[in-house]
N, C-alpha and C positions, 0 to 999 in steps of 0.2 A: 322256286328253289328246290333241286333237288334232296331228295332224303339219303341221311348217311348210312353207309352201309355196316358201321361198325358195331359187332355185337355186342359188346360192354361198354353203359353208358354212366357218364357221370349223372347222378339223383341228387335230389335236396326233401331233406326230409324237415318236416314243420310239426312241432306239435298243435293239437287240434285243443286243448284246452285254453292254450292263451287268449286266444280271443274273445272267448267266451269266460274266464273267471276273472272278474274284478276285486277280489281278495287274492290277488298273487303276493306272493314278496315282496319282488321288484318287478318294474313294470318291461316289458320287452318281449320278443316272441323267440323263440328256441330255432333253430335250425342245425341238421347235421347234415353232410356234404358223404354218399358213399356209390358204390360202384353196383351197377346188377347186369346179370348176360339177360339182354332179350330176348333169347328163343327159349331159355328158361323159366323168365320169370314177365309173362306178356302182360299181367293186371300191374295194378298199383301197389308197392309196395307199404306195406304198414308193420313197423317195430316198436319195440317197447324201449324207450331209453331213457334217460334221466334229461329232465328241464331244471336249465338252473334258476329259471323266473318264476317255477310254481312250489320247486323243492322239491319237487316226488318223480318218481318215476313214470310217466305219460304214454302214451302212444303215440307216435310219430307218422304221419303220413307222407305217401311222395305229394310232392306240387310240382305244375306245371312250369317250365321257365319264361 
């Protein structure tokens, strides 16, 4: 398959605490859905946003799809 050429990709970001704290809230894993240009930003992105499974504000990583 070839690769797309389009420079703004849709990402999923996952927080990285879920799966590792077993004292959550509620049980579930966090994901936010956002946009990034690739020639600007070529690494993986990581944000800080609010989980609603842990309560607090977490860091978010991209995953792969």
């Amino acid at each position: 398959m070839a690769k797309s050429k389009e420079i703004r990709v849709t990402i999923n970001l996952e927080c990285i605490n879920c799966a590792q704290n077993l004292e959550k809230r509620c049980h579930g894993i966090s994901r936010y859905t956002t946009c990034k240009n690739r020639r600007n930003t070529s690494i993986r992105l990581e944000l800080k946003k609010f989980c609603r499974y842990c309560g607090s504000h977490t860091i978010h990583k991209e995953i792969k799809k």
